[in-house]
C-alpha positions in Angstrom: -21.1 -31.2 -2.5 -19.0 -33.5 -4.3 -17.7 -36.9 -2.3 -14.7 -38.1 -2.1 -12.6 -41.5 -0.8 -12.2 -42.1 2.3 -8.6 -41.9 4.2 -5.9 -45.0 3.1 -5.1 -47.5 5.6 -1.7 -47.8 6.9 -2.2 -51.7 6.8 -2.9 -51.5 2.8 -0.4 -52.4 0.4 1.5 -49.8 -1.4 0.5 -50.9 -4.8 -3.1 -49.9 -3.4 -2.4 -46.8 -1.3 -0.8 -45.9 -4.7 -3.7 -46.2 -6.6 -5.9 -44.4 -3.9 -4.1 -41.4 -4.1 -4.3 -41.4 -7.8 -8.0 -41.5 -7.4 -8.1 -38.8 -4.4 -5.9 -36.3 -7.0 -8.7 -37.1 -9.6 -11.7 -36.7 -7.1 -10.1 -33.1 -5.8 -9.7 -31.7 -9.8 -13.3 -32.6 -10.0 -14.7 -30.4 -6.7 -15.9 -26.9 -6.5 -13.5 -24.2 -5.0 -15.4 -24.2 -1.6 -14.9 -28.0 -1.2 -11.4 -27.6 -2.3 -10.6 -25.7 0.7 -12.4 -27.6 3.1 -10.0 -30.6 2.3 -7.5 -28.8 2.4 -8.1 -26.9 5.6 -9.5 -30.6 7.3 -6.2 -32.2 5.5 -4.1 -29.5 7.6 -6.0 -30.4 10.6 -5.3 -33.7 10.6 -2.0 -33.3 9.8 -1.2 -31.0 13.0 -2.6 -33.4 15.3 -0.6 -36.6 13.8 2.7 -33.9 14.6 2.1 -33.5 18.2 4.0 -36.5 19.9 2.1 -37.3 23.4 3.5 -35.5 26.3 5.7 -37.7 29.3 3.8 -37.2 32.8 6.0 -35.4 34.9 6.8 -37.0 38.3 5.8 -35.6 41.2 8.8 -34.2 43.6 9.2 -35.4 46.9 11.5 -33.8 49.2 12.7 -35.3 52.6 10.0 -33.2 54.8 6.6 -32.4 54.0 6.0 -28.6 53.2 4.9 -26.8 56.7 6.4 -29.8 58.9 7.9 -28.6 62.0 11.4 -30.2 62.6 11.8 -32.9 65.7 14.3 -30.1 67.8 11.4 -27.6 67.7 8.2 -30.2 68.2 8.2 -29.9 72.3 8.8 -26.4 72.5 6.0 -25.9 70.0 3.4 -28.3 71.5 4.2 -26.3 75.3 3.2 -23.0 73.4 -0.4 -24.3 71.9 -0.6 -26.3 75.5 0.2 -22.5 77.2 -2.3 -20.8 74.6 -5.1 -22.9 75.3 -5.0 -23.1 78.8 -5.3 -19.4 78.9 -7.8 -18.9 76.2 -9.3 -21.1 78.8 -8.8 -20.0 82.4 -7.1 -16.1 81.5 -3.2 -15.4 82.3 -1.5 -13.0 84.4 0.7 -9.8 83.4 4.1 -11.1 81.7 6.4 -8.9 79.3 7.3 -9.3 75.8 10.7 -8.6 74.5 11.9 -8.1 71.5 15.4 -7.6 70.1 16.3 -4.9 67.5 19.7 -4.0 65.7 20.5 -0.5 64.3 21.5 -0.9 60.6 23.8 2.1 60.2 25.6 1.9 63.8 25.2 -1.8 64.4 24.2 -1.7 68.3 21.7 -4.3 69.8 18.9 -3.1 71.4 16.1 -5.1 73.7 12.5 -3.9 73.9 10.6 -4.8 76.8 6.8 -4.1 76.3 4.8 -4.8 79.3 1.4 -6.6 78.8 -1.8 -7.2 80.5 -3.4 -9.4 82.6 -6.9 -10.8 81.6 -10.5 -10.0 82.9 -13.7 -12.5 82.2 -15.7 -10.1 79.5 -19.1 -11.5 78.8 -17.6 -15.4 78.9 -14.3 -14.9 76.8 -11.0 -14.0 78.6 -9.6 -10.8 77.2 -6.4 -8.4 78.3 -7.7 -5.8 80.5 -8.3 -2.2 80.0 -8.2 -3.2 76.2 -12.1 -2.7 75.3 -12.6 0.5 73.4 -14.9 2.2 71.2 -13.5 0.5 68.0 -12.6 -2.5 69.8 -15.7 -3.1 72.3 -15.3 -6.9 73.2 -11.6 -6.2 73.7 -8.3 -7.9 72.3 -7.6 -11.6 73.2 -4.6 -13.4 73.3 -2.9 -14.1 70.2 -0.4 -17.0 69.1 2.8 -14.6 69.1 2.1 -13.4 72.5 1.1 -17.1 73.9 5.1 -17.6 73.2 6.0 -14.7 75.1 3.6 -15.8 78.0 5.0 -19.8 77.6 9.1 -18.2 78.5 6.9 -16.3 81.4 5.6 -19.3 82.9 8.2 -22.0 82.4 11.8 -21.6 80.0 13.1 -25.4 80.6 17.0 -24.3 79.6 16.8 -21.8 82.2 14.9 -23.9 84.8 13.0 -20.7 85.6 9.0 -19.2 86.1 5.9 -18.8 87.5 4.5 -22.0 87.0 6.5 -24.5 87.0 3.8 -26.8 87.6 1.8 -26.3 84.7 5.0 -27.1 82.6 5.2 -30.6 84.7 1.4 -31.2 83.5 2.2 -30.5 80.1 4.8 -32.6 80.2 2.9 -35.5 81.9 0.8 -35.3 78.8 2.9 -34.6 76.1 3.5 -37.6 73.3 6.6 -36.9 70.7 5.2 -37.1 67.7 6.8 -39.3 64.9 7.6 -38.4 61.5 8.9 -41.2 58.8 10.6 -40.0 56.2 11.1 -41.7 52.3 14.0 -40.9 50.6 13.0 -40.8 47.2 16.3 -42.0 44.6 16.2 -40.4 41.3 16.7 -42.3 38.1 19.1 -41.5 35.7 18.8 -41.4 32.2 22.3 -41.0 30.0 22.2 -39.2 27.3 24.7 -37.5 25.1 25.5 -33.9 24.9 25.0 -34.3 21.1 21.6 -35.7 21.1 20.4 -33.3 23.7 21.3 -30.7 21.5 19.3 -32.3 18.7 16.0 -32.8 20.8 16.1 -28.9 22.1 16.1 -27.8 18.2 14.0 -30.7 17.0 11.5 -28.9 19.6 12.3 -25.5 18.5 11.3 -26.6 14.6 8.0 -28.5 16.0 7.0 -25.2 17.4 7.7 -23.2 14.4 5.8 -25.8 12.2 2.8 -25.6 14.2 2.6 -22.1 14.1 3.1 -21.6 10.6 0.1 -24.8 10.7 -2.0 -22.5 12.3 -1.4 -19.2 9.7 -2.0 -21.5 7.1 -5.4 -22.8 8.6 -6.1 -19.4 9.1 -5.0 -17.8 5.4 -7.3 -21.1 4.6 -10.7 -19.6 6.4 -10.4 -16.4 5.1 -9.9 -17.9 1.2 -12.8 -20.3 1.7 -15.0 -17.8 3.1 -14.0 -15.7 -0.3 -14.3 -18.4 -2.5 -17.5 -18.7 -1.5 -18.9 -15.5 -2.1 -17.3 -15.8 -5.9 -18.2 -19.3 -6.7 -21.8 -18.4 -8.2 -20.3 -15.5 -10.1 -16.6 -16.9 -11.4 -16.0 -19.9 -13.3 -13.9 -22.4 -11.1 -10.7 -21.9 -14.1 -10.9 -18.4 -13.2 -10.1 -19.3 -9.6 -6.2 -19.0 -8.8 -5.1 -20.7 -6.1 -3.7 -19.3 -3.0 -0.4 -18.4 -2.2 -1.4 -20.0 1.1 -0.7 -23.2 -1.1 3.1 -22.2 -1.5 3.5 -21.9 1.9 2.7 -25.1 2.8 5.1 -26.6 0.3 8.2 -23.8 2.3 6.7 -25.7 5.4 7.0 -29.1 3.7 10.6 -28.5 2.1 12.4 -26.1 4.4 12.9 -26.0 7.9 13.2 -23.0 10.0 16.1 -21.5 11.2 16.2 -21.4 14.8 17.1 -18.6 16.9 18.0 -18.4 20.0 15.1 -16.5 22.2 15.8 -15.2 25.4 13.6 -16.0 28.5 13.0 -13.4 31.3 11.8 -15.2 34.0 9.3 -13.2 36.8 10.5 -12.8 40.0 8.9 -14.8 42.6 8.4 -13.6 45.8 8.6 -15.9 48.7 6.3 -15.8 51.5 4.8 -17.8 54.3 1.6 -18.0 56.5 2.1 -16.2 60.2 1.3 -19.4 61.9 4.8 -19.2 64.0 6.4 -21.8 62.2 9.1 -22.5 59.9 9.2 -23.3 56.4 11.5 -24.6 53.6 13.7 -21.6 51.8 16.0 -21.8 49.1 18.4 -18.9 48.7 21.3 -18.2 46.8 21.8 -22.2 45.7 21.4 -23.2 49.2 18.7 -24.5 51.5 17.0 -22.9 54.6 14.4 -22.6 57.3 12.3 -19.3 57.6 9.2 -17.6 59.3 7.0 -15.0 58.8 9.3 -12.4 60.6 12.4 -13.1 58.3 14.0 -15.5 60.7 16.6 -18.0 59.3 18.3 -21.0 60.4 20.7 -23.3 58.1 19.0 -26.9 57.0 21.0 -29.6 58.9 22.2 -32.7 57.3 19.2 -35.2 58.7 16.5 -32.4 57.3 15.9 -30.8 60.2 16.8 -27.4 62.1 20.3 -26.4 61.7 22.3 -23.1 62.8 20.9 -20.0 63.3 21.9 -17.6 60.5 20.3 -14.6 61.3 17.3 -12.2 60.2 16.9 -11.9 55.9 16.1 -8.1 55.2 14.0 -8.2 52.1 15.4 -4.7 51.1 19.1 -5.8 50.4 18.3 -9.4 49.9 21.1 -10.1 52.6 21.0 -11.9 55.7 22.4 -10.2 58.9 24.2 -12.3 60.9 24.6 -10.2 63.6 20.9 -10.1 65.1 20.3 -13.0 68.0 18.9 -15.4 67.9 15.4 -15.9 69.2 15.4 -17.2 72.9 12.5 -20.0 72.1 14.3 -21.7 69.3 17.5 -21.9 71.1 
């Protein structure tokens, strides 16, 4: 293969770069067809990666409360249910009831389901509700963290004043620390710019992508012409050789620019969803800012970031919230 000069410097003078280039255009009359393309292919290369500016780091957001934090209001009431499910993972509980509140959609009336639930029984050292082992289930059901709320009301509801054990609330209280959360408030900076050249940057970036892209056909139409001009090299005379029309497509590239047209996005839908841990979680819907569980439960974000007003249950089907179920008893 036939070599050729090095790249210029950008520090030269131009008198030299000048006279480089003159001797580069001689060097590439003098090289076989193959070598030909693999300039020009490597030249193309080069030339892509030179286009690509370097890409800003995108900040990180912060928001005022950690994702999965639960609000100050509901950090007691929270803490009593994990202190109500351990102690009877530990030492068993009695019968208690479950209720649960239900609203017809077509006639609107309010409903409450009282479902009567177990004591426990010692089954081979793990407390477990009795009469529940069964062939499928043969060491029985334990307690679960949706029914340790349910038994927490049945032992102590402090806005009431009312239960069965009062005294285990007093312990749990003797014990319990409020937990403290600090909170940066993270202030954006802002960047003027006009209208005009924002404008000019989304279709400067439009035209980038359309050059690269007709880069890449040309690399391409440039693989497939080596590859041929390979196979023919032995058997043609090099002045037999025409050149590409990939050649007058890089000079459209060079000289025109592409029109732009507009291209319309569709964006995916994106379900939300949460983990059943019997917690609340940020939810933005409609523009506006929320707290949600698992069951569909929503409450209003408050001005300091924490639990607001109770807005009622989102039904997934209608993507509407109904206002006019209850709210739960344990977040009131």
């Amino acid at each position: 293969m036939t070599d050729f000069p090095a790249s210029v410097s950008t520090t030269e003078s131009k008198t030299d770069s000048k006279i480089d280039i003159e001797a580069l255009i001689v060097t590439l009359k003098a090289l076989e067809p193959a070598d030909l393309f693999r300039v020009m292919k490597q030249a193309l290369t080069e030339a892509e990666k030179r286009s690509k500016a370097p890409k800003a780091s995108t900040p990180k957001k912060m928001g005022s409360m950690p994702k999965g934090q639960v609000p100050k209001q509901l950090m007691k009431p929270r803490a009593w249910v994990d202190f109500v499910m351990k102690h009877a993972t530990e030492n068993g509980w009695e019968a208690f009831s479950v209720f649960t509140k239900k609203t017809n959609k077509e006639t609107g009336e309010k409903t409450e389901e009282e479902i009567e639930m177990l004591g426990s029984i010692l089954h081979e050292g793990v407390h477990i509700y009795e009469d529940s082992i069964t062939e499928k289930k043969p060491l029985g059901k334990t307690l679960i963290h949706k029914d340790a709320m349910s038994l927490s009301k049945h032992y102590w509801t402090p806005k009431d004043g009312k239960g069965t054990k009062e005294e285990l609330y007093r312990e749990f209280e003797s014990s319990y620390v409020e937990e403290t959360v600090e909170r940066t408030v993270v202030e954006a900076k802002v960047v003027k710019i006009s209208a005009a050249d924002k404008m000019a940057a989304a279709e400067e970036k439009k035209l980038q992508k359309e050059r690269e892209k007709a880069e890449k056909r040309v690399l391409k139409d440039l693989e497939k012409e080596e590859k041929r001009a390979l196979k023919i090299s032995k058997k043609v005379p090099a002045a037999a050789i025409k050149a590409p029309k990939v050649i007058q497509e890089t000079k459209v590239i060079q000289e025109t620019k592409p029109t732009a047209t507009p291209v319309k996005v569709f964006k995916k839908a994106v379900v939300w969803s949460c983990p059943a841990d019997g917690m609340v979680h940020h939810w933005s819907y409609k523009g506006k800012q929320y707290f949600r569980n698992s069951d569909n439960e929503v409450w209003s974000r408050g001005e300091d970031g924490g639990l607001g007003e109770w807005q009622g249950l989102y039904l997934p089907s209608s993507d509407t919230i109904d206002d006019s179920v209850a709210e739960p008893e344990e977040y009131e």
